[in-house]
KEBATI-969052 format. One record per atom (N, C-alpha, C, O, CB): residue number from 1; atom name; x, y, z. Coordinates in Angstrom, 1 decimal, always signed. Each point is the difference from the previous one (the first is absolute). Glycine has a CB too. Example, Ala and Ser with C-alpha at 12.3 -4.5 7.8 and 13.67 -1.06 7.14 Angstrom:
<node 1, 'N', <+13.2, -5.7, +7.8>> <node 1, 'CA', <-0.9, +1.2, +0.0>> <node 1, 'C', <+0.9, +1.2, +0.0>> <node 1, 'O', <+1.0, +0.0, +0.7>> <node 1, 'CB', <-2.9, -1.2, +0.5>> <node 2, 'N', <+1.5, +2.3, -1.9>> <node 2, 'CA', <+0.9, +1.1, +0.0>> <node 2, 'C', <-0.8, +1.1, +0.8>> <node 2, 'O', <+0.5, +1.1, +0.1>> <node 2, 'CB', <+0.7, -1.7, -2.3>> 
! end
This chain:
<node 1, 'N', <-153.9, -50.8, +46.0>> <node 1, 'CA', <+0.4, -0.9, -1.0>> <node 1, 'C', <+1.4, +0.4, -0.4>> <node 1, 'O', <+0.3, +1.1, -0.2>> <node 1, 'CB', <-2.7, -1.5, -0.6>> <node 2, 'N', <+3.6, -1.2, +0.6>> <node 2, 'CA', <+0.8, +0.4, -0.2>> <node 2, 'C', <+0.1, +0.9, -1.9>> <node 2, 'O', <-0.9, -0.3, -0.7>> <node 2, 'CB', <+1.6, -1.7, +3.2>> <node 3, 'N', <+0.1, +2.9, -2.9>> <node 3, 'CA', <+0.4, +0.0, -1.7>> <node 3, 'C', <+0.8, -0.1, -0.1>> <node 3, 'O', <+0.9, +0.2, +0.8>> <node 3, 'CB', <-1.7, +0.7, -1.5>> <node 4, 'N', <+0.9, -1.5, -0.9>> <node 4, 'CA', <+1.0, -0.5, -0.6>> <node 4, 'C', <+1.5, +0.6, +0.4>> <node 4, 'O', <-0.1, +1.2, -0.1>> <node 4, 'CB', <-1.6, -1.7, -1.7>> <node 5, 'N', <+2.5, +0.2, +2.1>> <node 5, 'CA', <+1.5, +0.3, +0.4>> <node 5, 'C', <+0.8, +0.1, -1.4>> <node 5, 'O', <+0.5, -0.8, -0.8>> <node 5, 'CB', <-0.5, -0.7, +3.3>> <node 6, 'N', <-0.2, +3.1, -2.5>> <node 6, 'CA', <+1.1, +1.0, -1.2>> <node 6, 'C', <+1.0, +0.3, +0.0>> <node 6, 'O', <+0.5, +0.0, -1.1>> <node 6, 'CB', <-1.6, +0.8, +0.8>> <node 7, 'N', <+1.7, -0.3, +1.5>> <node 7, 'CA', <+1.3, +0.1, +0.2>> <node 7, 'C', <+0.9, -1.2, -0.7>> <node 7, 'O', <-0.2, -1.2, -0.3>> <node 7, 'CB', <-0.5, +2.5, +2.4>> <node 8, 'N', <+2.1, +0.2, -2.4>> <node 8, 'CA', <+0.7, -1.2, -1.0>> <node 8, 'C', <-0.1, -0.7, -1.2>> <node 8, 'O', <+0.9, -0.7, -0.5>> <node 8, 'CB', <-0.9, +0.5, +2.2>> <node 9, 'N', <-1.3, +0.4, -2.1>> <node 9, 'CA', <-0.1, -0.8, -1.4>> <node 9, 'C', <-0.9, -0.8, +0.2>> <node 9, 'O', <-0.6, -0.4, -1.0>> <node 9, 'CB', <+2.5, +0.4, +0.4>> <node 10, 'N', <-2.1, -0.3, +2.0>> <node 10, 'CA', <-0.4, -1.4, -0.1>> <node 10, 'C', <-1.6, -0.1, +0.0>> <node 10, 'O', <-0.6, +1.0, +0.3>> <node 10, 'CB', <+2.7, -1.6, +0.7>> <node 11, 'N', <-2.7, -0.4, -1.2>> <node 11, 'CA', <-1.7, +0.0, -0.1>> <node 11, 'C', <-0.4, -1.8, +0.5>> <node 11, 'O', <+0.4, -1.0, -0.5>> <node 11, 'CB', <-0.6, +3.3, -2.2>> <node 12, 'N', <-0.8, -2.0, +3.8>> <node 12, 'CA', <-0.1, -1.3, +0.8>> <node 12, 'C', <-1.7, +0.4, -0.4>> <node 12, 'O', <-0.4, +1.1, +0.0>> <node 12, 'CB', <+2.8, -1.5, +2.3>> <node 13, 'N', <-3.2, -0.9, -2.6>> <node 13, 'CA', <-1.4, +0.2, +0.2>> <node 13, 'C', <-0.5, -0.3, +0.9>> <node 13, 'O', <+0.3, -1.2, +0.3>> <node 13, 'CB', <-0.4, +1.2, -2.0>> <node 14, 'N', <-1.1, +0.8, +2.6>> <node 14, 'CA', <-0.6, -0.6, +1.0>> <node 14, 'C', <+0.1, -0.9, +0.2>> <node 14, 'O', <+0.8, +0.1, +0.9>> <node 14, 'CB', <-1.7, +0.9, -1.0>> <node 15, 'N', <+0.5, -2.3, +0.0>> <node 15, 'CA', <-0.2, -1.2, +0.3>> <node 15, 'C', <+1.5, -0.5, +0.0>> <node 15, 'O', <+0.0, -1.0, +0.6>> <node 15, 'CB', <-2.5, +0.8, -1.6>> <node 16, 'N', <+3.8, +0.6, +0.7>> <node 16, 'CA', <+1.3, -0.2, +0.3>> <node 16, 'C', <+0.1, +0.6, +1.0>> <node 16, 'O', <+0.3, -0.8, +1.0>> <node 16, 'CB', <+0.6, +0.5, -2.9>> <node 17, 'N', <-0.9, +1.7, +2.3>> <node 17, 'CA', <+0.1, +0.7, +1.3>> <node 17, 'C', <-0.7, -0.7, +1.2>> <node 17, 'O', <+0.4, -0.1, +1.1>> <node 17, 'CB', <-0.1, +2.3, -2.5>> <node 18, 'N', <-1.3, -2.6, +1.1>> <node 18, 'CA', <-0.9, -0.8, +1.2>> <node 18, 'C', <+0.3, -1.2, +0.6>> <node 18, 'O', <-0.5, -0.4, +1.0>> <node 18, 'CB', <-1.1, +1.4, -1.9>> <node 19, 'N', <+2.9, -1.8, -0.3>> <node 19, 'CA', <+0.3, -1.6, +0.2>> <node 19, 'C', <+1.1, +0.5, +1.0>> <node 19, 'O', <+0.2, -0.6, +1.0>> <node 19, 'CB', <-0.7, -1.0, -3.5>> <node 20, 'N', <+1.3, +2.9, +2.3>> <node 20, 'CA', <+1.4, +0.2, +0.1>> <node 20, 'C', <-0.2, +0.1, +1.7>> <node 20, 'O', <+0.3, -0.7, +0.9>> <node 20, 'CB', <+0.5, +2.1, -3.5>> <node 21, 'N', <-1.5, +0.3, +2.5>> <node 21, 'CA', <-0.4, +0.6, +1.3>> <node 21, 'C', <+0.1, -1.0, +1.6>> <node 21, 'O', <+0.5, +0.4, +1.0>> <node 21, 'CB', <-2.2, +1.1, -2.9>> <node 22, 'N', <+1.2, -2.5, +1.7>> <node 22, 'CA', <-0.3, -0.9, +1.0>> <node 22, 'C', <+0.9, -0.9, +0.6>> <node 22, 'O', <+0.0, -0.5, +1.1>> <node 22, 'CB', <-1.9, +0.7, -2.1>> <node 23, 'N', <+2.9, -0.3, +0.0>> <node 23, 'CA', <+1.1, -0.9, +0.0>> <node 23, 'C', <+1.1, +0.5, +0.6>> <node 23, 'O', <+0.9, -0.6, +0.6>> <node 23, 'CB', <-1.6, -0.4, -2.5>> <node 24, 'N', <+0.6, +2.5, +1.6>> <node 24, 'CA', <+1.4, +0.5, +0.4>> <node 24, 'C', <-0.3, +1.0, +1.7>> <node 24, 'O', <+0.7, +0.6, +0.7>> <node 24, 'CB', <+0.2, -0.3, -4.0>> <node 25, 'N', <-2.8, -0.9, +3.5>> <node 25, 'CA', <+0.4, +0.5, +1.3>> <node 25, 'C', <-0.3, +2.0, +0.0>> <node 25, 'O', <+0.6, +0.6, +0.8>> <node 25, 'CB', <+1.6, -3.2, -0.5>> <node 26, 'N', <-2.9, +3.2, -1.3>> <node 26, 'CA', <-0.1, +1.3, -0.2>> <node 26, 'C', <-1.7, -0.2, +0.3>> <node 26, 'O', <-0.7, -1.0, -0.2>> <node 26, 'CB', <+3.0, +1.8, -1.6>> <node 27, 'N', <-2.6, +0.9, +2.3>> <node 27, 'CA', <-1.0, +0.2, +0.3>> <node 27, 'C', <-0.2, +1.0, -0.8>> <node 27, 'O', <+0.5, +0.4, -1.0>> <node 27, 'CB', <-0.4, -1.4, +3.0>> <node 28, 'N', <-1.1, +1.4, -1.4>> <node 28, 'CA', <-0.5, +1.3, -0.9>> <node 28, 'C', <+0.3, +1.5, -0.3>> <node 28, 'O', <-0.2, +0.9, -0.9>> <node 28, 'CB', <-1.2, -2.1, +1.4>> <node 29, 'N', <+2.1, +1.0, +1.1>> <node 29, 'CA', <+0.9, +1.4, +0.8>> <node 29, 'C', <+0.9, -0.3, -0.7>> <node 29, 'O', <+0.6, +1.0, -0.5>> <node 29, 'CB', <-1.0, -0.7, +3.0>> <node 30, 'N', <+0.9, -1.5, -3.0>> <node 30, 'CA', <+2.0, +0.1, -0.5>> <node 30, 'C', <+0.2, +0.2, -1.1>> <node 30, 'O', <-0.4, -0.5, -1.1>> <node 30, 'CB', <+1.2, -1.1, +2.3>> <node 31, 'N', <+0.1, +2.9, -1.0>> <node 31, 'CA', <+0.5, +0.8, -1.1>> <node 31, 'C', <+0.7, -0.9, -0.9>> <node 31, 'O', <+1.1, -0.3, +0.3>> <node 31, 'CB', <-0.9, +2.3, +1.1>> <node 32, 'N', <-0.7, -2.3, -2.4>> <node 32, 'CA', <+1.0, -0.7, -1.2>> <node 32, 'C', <+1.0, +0.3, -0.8>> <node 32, 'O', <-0.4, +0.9, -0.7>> <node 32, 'CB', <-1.0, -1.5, +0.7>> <node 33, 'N', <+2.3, +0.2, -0.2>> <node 33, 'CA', <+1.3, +0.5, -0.5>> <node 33, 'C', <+1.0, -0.5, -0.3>> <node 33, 'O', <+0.4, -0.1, +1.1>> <node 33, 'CB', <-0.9, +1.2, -0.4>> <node 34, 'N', <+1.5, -1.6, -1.6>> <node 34, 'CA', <+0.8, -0.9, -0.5>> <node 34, 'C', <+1.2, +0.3, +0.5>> <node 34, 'O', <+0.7, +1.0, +0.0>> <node 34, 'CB', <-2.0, -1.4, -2.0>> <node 35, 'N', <+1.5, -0.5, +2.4>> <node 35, 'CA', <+1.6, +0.2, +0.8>> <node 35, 'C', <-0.1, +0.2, +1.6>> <node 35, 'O', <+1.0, -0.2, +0.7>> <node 35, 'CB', <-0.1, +1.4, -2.8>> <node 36, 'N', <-1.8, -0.9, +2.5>> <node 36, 'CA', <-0.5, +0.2, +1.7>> <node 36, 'C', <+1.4, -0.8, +0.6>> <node 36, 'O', <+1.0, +0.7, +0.0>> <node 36, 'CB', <-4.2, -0.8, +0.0>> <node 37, 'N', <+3.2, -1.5, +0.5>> <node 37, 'CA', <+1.0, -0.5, +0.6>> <node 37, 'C', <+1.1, -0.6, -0.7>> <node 37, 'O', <+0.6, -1.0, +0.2>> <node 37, 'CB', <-2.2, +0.9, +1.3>> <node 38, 'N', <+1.6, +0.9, -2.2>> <node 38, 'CA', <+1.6, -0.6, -1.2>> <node 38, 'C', <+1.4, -0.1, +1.2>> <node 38, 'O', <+0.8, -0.9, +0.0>> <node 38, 'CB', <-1.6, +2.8, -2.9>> <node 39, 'N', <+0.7, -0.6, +3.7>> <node 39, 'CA', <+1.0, +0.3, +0.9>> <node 39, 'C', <+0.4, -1.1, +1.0>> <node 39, 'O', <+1.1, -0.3, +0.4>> <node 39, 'CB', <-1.9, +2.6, -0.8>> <node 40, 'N', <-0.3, -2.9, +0.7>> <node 40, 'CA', <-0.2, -1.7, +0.7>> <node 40, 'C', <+0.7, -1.0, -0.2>> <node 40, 'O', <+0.5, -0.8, +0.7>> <node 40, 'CB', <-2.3, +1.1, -0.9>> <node 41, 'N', <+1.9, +0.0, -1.3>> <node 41, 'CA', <+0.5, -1.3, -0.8>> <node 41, 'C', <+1.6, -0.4, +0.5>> <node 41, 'O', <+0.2, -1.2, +0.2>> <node 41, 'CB', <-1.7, +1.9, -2.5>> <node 42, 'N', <+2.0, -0.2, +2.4>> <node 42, 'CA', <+1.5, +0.4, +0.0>> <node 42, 'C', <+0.2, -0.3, +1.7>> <node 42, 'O', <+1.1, -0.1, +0.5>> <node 42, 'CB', <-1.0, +2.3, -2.7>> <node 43, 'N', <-1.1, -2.4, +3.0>> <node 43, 'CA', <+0.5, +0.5, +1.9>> <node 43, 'C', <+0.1, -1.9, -0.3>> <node 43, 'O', <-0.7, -0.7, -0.7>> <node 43, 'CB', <-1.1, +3.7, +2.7>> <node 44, 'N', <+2.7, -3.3, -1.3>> <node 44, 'CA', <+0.3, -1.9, -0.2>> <node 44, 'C', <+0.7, +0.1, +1.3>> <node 44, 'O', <+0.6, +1.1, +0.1>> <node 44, 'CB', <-0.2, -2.0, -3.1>> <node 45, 'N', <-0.3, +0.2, +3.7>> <node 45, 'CA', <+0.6, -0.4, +0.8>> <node 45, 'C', <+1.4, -0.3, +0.2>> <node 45, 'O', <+0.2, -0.9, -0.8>> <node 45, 'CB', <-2.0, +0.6, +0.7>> <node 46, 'N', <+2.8, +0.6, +0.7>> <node 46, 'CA', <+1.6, -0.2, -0.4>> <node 46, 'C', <-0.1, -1.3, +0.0>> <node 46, 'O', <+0.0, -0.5, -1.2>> <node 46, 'CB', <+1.4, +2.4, +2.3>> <node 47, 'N', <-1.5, -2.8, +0.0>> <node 47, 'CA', <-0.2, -1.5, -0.7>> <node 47, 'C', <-0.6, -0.6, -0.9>> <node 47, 'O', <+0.4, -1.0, -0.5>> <node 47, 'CB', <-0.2, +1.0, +2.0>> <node 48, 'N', <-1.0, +0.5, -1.7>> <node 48, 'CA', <-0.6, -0.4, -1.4>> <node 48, 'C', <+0.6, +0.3, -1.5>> <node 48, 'O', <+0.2, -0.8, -0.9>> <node 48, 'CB', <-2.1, +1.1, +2.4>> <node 49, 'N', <+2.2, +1.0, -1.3>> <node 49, 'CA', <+0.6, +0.2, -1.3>> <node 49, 'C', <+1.2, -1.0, +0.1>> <node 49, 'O', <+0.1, -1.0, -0.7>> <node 49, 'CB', <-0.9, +3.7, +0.3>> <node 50, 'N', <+1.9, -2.6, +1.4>> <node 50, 'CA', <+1.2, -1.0, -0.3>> <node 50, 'C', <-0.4, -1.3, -0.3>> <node 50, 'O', <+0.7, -0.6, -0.7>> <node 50, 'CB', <+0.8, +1.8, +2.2>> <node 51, 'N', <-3.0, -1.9, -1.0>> <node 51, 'CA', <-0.8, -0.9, -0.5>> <node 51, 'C', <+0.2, -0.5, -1.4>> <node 51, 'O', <+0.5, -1.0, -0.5>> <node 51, 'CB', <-1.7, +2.0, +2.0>> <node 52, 'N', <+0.6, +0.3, -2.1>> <node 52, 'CA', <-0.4, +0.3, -1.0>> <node 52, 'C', <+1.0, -0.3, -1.1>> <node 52, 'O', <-0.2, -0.8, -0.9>> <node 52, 'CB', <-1.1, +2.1, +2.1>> <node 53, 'N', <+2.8, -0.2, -0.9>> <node 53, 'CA', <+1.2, +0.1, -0.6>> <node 53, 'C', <+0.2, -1.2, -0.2>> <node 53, 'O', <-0.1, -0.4, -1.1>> <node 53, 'CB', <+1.0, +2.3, +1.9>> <node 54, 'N', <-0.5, -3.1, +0.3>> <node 54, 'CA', <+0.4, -1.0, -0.4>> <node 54, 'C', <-0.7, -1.1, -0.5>> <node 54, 'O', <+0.7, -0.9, -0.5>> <node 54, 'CB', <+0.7, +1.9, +1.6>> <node 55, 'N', <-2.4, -1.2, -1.0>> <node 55, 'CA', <-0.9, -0.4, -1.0>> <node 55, 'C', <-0.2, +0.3, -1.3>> <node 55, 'O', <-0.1, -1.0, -0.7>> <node 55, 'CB', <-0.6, +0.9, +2.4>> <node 56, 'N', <+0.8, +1.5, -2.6>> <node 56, 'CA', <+1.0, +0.2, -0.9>> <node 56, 'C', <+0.9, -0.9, -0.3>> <node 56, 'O', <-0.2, -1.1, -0.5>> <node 56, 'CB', <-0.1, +3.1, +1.0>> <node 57, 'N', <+0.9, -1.7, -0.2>> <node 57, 'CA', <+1.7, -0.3, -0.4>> <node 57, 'C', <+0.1, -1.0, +0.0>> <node 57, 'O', <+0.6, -0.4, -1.0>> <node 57, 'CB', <+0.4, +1.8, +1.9>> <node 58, 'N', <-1.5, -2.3, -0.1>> <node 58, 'CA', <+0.1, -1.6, -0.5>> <node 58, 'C', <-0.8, -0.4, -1.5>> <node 58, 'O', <+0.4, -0.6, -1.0>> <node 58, 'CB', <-0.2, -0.1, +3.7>> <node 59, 'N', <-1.4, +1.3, -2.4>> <node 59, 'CA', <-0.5, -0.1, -0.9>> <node 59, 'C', <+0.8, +0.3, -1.4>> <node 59, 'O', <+0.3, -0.9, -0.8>> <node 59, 'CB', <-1.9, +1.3, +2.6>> <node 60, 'N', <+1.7, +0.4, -1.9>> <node 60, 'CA', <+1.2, +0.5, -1.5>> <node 60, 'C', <+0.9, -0.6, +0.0>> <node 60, 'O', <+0.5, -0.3, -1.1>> <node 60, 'CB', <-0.6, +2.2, +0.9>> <node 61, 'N', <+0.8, -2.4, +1.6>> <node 61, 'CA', <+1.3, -0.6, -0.8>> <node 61, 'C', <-0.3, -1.9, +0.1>> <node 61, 'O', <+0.8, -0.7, -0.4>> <node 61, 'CB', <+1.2, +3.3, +1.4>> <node 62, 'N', <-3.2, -3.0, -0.4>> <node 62, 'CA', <-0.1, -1.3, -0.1>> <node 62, 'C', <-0.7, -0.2, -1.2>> <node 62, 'O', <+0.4, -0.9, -0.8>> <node 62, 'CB', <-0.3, +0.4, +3.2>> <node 63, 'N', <-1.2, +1.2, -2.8>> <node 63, 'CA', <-1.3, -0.6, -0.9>> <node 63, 'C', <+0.5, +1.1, -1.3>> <node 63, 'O', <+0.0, -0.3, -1.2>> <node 63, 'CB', <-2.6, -0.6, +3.3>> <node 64, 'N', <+2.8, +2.0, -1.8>> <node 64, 'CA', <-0.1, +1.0, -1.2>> <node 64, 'C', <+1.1, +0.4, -1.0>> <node 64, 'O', <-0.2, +0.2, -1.2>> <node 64, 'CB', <-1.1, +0.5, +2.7>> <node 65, 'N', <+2.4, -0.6, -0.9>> <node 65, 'CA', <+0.9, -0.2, -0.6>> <node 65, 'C', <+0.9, -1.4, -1.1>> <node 65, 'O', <+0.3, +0.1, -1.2>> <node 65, 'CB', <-0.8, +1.6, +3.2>> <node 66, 'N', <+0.7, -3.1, -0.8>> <node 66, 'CA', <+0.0, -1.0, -0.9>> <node 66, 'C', <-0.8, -0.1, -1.4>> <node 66, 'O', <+0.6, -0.2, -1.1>> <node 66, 'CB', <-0.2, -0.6, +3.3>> <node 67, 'N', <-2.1, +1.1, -2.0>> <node 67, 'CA', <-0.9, +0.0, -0.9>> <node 67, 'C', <+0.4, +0.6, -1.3>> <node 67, 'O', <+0.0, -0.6, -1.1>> <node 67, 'CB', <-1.4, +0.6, +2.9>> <node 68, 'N', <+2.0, +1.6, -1.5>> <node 68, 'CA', <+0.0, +0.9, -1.1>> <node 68, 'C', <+1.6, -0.2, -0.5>> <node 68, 'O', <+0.4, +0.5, -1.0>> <node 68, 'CB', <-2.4, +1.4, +1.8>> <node 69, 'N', <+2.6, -2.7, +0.0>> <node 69, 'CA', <+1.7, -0.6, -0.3>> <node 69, 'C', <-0.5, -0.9, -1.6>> <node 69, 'O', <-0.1, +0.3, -1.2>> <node 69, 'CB', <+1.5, -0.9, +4.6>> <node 70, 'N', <-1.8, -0.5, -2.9>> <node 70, 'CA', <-0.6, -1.0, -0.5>> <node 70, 'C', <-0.9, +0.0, -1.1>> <node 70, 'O', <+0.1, -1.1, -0.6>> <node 70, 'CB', <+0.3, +0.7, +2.5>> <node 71, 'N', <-1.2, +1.3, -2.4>> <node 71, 'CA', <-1.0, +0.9, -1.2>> <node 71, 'C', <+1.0, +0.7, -0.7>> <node 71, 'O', <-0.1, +0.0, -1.2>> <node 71, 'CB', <-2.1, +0.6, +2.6>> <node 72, 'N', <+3.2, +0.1, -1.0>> <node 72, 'CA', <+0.7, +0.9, -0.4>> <node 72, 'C', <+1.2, -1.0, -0.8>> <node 72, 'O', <+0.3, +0.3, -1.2>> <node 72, 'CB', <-1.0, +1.8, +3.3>> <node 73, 'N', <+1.1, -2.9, -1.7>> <node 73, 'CA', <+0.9, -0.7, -0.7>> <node 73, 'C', <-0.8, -0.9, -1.3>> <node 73, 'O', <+0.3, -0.1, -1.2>> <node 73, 'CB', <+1.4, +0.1, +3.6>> <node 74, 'N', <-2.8, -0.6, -1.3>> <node 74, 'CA', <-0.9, -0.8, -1.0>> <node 74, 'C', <+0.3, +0.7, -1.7>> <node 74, 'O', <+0.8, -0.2, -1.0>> <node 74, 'CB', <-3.0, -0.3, +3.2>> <node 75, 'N', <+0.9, +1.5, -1.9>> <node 75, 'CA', <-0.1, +1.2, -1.2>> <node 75, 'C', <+1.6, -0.3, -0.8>> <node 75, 'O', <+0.3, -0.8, -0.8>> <node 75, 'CB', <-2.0, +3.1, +2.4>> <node 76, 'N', <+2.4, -1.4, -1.0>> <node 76, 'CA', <+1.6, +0.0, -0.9>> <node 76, 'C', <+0.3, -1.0, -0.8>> <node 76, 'O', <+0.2, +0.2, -1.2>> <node 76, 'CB', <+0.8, +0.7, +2.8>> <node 77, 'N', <-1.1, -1.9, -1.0>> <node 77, 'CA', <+0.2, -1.2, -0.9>> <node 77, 'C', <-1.1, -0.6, -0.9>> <node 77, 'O', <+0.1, -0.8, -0.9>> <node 77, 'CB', <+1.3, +0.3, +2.7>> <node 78, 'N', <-2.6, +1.1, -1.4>> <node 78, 'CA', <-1.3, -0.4, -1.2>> <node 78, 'C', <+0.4, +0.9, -1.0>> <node 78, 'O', <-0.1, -0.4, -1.1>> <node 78, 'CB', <-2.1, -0.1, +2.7>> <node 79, 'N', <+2.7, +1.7, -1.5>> <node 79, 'CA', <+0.2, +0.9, -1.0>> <node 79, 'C', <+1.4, -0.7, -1.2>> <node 79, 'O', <+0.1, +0.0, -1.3>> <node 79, 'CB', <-1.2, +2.3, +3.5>> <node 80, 'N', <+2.0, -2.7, -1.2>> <node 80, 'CA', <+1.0, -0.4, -0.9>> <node 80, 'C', <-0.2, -1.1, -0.5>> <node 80, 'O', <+0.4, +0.0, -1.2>> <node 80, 'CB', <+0.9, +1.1, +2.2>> <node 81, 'N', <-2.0, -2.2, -0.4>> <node 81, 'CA', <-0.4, -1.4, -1.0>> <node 81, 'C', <-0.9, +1.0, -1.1>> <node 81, 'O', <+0.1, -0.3, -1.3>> <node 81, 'CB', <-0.4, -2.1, +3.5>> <node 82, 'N', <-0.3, +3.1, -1.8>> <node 82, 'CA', <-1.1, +0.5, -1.5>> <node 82, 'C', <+0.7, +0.7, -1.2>> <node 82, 'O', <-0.2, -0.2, -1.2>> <node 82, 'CB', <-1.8, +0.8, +2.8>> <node 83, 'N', <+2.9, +0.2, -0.9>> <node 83, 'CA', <+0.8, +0.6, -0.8>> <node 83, 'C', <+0.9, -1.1, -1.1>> <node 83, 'O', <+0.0, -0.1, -1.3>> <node 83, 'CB', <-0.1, +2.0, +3.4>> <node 84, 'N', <+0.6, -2.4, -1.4>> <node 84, 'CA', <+1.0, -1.3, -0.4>> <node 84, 'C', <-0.9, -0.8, -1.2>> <node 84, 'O', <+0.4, -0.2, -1.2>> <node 84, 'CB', <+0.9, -0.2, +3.9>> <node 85, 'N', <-2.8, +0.0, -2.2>> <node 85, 'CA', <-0.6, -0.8, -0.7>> <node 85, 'C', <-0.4, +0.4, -1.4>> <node 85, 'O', <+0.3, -0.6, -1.0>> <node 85, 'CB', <-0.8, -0.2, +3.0>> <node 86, 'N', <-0.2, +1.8, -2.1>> <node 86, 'CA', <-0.8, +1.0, -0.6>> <node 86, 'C', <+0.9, +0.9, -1.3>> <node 86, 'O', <-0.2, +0.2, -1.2>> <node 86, 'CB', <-1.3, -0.1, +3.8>> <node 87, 'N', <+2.8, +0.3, -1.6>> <node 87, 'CA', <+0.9, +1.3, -1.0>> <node 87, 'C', <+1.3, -0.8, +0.1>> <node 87, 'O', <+0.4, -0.8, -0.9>> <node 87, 'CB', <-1.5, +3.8, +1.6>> <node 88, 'N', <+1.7, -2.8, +0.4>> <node 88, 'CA', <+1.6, -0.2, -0.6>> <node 88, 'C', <+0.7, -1.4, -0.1>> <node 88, 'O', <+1.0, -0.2, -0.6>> <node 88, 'CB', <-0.6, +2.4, +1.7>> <node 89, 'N', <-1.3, -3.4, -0.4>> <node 89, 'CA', <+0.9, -1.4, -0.2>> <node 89, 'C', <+0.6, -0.1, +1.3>> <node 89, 'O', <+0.0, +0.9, +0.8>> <node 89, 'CB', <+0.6, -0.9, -3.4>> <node 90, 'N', <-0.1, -1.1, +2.7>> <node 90, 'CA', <+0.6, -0.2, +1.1>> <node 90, 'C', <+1.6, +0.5, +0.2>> <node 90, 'O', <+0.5, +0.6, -0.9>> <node 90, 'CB', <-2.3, -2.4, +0.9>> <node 91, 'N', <+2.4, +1.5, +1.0>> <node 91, 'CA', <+1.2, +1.3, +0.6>> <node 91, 'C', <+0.9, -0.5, -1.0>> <node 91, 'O', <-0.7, -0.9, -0.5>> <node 91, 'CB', <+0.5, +1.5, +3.3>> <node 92, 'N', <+1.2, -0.6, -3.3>> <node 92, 'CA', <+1.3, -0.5, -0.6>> <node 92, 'C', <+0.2, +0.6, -1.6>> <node 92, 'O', <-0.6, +0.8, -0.7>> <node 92, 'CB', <+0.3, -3.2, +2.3>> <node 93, 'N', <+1.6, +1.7, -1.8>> <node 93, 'CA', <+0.5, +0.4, -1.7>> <node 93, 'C', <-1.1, -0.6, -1.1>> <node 93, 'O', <+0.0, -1.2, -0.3>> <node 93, 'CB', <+2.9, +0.9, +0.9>> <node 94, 'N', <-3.5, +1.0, -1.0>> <node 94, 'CA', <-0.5, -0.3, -1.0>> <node 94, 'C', <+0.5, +0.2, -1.7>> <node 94, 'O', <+0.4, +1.2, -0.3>> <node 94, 'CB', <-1.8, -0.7, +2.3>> <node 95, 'N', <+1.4, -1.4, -3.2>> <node 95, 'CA', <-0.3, +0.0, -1.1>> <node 95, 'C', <+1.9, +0.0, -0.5>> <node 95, 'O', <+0.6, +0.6, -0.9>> <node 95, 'CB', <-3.7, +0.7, +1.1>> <node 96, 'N', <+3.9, -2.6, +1.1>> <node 96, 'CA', <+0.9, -0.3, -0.3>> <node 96, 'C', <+0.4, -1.1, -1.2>> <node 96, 'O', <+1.2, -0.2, -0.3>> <node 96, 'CB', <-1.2, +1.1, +2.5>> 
! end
């Protein structure tokens, strides 16, 4: 039977360990341990990653950027109509 998984802090109850176990393909022999194929993560393919890179990059500069251009100015100017409305009046000589 598997027990609760302590390492770390962490605390799984049977009936979580038993949903998990099956899914990820572990047996009874396999040593459990957090981080096992972290080192994996990272092996990508040189085509793929340049894939990858530029898929990025459009990304940010077609959808992400404009967006936060666009919010960012929005804001500024919500702030100054409020400001204007609320505290100081509108721009010019006043109380000629």
């Amino acid at each position: 039977m598997i027990e609760p998984y302590k390492e770390y802090g962490l605390e799984f109850s049977i009936e979580t360990v038993k949903q998990i176990v099956p899914f990820l393909g572990l047996t009874k022999n396999t040593k459990y341990t957090i981080g096992k194929c972290m080192s994996d993560v990272n092996k990508i393919e040189k085509g793929e990653k340049l894939s990858l890179e530029w898929k990025s990059f459009l990304f940010i500069t077609v959808i992400l950027f404009p967006i936060l251009s666009v919010a960012f100015v929005g804001g500024y100017g919500f702030i100054v109509w409020a400001l204007q409305v609320f505290f100081f009046g509108p721009p010019g000589v006043h109380g000629m």
